[in-house]
C-alpha positions as CSV (number, residue, x, y, z in Angstrom):
1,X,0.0,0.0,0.0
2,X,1.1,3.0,-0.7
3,X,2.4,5.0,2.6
4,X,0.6,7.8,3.7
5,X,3.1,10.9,2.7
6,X,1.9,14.4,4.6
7,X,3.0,17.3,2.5
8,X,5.6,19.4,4.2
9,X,5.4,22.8,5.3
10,X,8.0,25.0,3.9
11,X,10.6,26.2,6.7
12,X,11.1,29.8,7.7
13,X,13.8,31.7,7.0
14,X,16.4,31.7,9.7
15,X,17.4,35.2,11.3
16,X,20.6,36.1,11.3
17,X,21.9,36.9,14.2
18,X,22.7,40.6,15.1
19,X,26.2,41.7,16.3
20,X,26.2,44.8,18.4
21,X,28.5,47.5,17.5
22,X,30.6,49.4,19.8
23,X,29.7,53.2,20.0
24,X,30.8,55.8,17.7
25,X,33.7,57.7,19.5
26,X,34.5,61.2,18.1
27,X,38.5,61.1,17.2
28,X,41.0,61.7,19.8
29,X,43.5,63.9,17.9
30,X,45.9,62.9,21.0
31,X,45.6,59.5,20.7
32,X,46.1,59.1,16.8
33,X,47.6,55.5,15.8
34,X,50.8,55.8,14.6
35,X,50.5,54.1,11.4
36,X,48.4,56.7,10.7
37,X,50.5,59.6,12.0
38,X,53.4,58.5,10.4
39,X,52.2,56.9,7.6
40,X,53.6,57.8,3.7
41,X,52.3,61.3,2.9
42,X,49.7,61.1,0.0
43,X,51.2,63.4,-2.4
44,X,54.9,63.3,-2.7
45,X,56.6,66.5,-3.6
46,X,59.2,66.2,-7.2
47,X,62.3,65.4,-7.7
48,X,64.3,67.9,-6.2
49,X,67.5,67.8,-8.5
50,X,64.5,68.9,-11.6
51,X,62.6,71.3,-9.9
52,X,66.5,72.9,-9.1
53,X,67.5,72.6,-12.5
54,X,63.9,74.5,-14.1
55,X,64.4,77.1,-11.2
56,X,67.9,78.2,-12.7
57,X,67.0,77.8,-16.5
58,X,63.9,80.3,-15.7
59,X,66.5,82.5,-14.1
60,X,68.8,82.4,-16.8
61,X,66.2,83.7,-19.3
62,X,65.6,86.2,-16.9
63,X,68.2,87.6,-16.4
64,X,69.3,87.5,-20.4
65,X,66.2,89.5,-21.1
66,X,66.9,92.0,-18.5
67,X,70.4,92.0,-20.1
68,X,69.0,92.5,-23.4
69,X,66.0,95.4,-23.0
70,X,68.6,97.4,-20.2
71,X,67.9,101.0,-20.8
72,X,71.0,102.7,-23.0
73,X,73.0,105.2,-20.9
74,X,71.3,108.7,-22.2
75,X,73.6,110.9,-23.3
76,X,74.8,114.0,-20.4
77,X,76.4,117.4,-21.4
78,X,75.3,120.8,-20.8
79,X,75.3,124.5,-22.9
80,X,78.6,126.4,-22.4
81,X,77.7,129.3,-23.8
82,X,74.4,131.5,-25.0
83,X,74.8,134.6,-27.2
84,X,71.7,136.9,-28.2
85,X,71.8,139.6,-31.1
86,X,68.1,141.5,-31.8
87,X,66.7,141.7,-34.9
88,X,63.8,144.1,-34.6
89,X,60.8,142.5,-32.1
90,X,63.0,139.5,-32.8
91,X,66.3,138.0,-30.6
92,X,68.1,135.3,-32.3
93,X,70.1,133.5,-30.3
94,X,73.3,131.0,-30.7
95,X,73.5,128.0,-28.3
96,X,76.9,126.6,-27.9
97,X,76.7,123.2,-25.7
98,X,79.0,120.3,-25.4
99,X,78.0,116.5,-24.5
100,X,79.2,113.1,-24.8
101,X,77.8,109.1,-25.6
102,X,78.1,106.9,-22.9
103,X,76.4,104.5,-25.0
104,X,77.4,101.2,-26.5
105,X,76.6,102.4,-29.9
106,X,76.4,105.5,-32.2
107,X,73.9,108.4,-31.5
108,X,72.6,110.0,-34.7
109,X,70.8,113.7,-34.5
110,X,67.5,113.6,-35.6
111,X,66.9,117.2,-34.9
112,X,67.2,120.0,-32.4
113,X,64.6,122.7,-30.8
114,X,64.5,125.1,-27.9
115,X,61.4,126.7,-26.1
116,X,61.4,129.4,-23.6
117,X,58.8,130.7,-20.9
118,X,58.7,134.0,-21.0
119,X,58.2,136.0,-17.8
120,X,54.2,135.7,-18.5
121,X,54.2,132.4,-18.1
122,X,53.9,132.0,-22.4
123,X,56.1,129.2,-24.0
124,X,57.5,130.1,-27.4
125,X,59.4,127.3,-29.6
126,X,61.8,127.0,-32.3
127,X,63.6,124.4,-34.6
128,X,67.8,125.0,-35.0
129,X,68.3,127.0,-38.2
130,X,69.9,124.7,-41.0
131,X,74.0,124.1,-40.6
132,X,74.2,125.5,-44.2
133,X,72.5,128.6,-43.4
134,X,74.6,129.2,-40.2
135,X,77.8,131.3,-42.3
136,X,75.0,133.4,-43.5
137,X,73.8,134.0,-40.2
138,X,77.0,134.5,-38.1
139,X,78.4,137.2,-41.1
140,X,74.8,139.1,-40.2
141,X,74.7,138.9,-36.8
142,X,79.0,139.4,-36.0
143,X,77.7,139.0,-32.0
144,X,76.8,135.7,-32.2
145,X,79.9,134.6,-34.2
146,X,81.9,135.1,-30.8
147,X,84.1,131.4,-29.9
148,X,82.4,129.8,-32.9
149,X,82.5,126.4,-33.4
150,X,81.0,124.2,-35.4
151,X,77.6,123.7,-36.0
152,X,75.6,120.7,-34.8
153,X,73.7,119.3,-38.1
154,X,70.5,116.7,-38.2
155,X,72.4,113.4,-39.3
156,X,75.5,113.8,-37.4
157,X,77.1,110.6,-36.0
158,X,78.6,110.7,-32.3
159,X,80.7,107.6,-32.0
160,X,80.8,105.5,-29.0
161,X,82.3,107.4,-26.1
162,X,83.2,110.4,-27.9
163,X,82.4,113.8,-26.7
164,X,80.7,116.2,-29.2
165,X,81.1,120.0,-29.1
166,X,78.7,122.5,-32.0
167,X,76.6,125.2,-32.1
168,X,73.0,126.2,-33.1
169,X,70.6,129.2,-33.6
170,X,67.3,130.2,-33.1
171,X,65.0,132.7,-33.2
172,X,62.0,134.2,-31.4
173,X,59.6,136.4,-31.7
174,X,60.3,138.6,-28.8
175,X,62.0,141.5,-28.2
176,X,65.3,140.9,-26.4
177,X,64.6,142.6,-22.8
178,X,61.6,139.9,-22.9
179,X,64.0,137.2,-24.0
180,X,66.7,138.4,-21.2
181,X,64.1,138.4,-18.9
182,X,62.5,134.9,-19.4
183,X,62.0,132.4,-17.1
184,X,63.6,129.3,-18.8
185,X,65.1,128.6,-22.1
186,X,65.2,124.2,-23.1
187,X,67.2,123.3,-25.4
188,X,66.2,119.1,-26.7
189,X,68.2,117.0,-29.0
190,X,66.5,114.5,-30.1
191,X,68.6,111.1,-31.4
192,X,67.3,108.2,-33.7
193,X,66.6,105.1,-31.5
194,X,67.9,106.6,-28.4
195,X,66.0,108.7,-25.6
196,X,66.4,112.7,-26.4
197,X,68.5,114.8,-24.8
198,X,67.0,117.6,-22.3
199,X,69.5,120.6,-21.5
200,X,67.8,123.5,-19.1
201,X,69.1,127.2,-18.3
């Protein structure tokens, strides 16, 4: 006979048993492990021998471009000598002045001008008569021939280290008591790649 078979229940899952879990301690930054404190940093830092060797290649370029764009010594000198003659409301005037290039390379003149402030406070200006025209000039005006020299042309070439001595004229409108009594007269050579040249009297 067949035996008498009860169907089985199914079984119930089986819990798992829970561990407790000590309490969450805030960290004691007195009592850090020493693994941990002493441990391998994170980020390492480079090479020091390559970081050296950048640092002094960055100063070498540096230092070659501060070589290279150096300011040029500007020339220095100073007028010797100012002579006057008047011409009707006009003065003209013959600047003798004497300077030198401390440069490492040849100045060449571009041009010259002079302004005055008269005692008024007004500001006159006037570009250096040609060198060619300056014979003409000093056979007119005998007074300003006094110590000639030579005259200081646009063009002219002032070697390295040399020291340059000339002459120039102007003229201005003013009659020569107001010239005599001005308050400045500039006199500004101005050189081809190369700062100008300020003289003051």
């Amino acid at each position: 006979m067949p035996e008498n078979t009860s169907p089985t229940s199914p079984q119930a899952p089986r819990e798992t048993p829970t561990i407790p879990q000590p309490p969450q301690t805030a960290p004691d930054a007195g009592h850090v492990p020493m693994t941990e404190e002493f441990d391998r940093a994170r980020w390492t830092l480079p090479p020091l021998v390559p970081v050296l060797i950048a640092l002094a290649a960055v100063a070498v370029v540096v230092a070659v471009v501060a070589f290279v764009n150096r300011p040029a010594p500007n020339p220095s000198g100073s007028i010797t000598k100012m002579l006057t003659a008047e011409q009707g409301d006009n003065t003209m005037v013959a600047v003798h002045l004497k300077f030198n290039n401390p440069g490492e390379k040849p100045l060449f003149i571009k041009s010259i001008k002079s302004e005055i402030e008269g005692a008024d406070g007004k500001k006159l200006s006037d570009m250096a008569a040609p060198a060619v025209d300056m014979a003409r000039y000093l056979q007119g005006f005998p007074q300003l021939a006094e110590g000639k020299v030579e005259p200081l042309k646009e063009e002219l070439k002032i070697p390295v280290g040399a020291t340059q001595e000339g002459m120039v004229i102007f003229s201005f409108p003013v009659a020569k008591p107001a010239f005599d009594g001005r308050k400045s007269f500039t006199l500004r050579v101005d050189f081809y790649d190369h700062a100008p040249m300020v003289l003051k009297q």
